[in-house]
C-alpha positions as CSV (number, residue, x, y, z in Angstrom):
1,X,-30.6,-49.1,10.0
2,X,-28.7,-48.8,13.3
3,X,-29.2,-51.3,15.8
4,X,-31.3,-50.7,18.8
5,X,-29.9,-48.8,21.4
6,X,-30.0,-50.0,25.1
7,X,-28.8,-47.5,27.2
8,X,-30.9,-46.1,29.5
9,X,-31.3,-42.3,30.5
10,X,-28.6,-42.1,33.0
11,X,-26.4,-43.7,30.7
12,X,-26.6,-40.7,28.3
13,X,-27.2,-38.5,31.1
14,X,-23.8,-39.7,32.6
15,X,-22.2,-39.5,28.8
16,X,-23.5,-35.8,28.3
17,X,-21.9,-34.6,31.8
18,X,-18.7,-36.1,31.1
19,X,-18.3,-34.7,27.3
20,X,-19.7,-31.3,29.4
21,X,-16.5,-32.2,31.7
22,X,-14.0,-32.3,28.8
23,X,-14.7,-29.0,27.2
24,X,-14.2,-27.2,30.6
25,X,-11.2,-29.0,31.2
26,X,-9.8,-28.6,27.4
27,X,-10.9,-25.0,27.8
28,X,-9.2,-24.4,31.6
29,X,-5.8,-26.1,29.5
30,X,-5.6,-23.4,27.2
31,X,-2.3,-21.4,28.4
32,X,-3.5,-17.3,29.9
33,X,-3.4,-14.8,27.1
34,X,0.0,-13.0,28.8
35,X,2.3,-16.3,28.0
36,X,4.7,-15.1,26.0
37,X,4.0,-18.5,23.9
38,X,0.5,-17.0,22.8
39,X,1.4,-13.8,22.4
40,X,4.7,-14.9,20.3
41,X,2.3,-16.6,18.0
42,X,-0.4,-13.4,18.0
43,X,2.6,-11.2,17.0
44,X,3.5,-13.6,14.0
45,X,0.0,-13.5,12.8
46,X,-0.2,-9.7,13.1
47,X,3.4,-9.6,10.9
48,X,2.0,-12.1,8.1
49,X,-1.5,-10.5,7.8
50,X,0.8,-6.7,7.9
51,X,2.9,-8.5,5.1
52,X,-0.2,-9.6,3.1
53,X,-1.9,-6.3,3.4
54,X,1.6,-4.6,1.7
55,X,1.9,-6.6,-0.6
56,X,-1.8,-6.3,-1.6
57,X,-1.2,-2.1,-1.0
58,X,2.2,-3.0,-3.8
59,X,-0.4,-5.1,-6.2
60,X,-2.9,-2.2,-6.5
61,X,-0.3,0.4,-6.7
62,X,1.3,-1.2,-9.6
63,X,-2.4,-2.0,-11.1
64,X,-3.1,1.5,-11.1
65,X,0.4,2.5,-12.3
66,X,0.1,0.1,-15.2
67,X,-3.4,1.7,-16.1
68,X,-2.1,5.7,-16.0
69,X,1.0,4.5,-18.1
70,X,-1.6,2.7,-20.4
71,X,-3.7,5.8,-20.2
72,X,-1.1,7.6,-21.0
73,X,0.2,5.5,-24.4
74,X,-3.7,5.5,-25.7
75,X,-3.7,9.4,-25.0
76,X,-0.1,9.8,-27.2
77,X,-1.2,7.5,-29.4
78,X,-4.3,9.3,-30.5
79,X,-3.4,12.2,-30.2
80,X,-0.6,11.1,-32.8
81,X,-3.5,9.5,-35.1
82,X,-5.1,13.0,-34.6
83,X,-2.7,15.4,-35.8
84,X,-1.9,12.7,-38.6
85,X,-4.9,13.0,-39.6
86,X,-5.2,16.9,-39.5
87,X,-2.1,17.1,-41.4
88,X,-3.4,15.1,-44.0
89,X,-6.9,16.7,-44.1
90,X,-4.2,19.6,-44.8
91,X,-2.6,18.3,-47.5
92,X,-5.5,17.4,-49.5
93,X,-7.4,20.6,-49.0
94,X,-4.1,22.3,-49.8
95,X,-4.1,19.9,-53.2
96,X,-7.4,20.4,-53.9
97,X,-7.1,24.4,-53.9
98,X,-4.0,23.8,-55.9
99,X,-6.3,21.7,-58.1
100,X,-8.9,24.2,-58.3
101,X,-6.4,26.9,-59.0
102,X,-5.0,25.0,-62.6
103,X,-8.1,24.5,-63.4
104,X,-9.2,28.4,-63.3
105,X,-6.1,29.0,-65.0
106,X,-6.8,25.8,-67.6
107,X,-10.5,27.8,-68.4
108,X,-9.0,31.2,-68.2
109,X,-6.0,30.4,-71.0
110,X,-8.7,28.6,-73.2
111,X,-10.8,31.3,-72.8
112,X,-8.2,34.1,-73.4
113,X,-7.5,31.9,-76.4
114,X,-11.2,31.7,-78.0
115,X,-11.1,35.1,-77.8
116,X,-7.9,36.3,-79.4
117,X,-9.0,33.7,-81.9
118,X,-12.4,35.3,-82.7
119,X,-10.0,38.9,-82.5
120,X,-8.0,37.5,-84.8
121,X,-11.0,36.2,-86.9
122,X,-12.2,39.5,-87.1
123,X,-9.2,41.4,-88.1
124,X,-8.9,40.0,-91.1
């Protein structure tokens, strides 16, 4: 706990006027806004923040390049997988019909064959 203060109303009264006194007078110090000083400084803040802002403008520009050419490599790449996979849909429905064709021909000669054997069968 803070010990008791004895200062009367003037005192702060007197206290309050004097810090009111200092901010004017810090405030009148302050060079005009045409010294060359000031407006030095304002034009060195302008060129950093103009500098930041490019290099942000760079940062997002190569951000978005990096996501077309990305874009880009997913689209090759399935379009790659895709005709991959279409040629070897191709392939297997070409092997099957291939399949399918011996086997026709498989039936067909051991058909032809029961038969000339019954002709034969029946010649005798």
């Amino acid at each position: 706990m803070g010990a008791f203060d004895y200062r009367n109303f003037d005192d702060r009264r007197k206290n309050s006027a004097s810090a009111k006194q200092m901010l004017l007078e810090k405030f009148k110090a302050r060079p005009p806004a045409d010294d060359p000083d000031i407006i030095a400084k304002a034009e060195a803040r302008a060129a950093v923040s103009r500098a930041r802002e490019e290099r942000a403008r760079e940062r997002e520009a190569a951000r978005i390049a990096a996501e077309r050419q990305a874009a880009e490599e997913k689209r090759a790449r399935e379009e790659a997988e895709l005709a991959a996979q279409i040629a070897r849909e191709e392939a297997e429905a070409v092997a099957a019909a291939e399949r399918k064709a011996s086997d026709l021909a498989e039936k067909k000669a051991a058909r032809d064959a029961r038969y000339a054997a019954r002709k034969a069968k029946a010649r005798r």
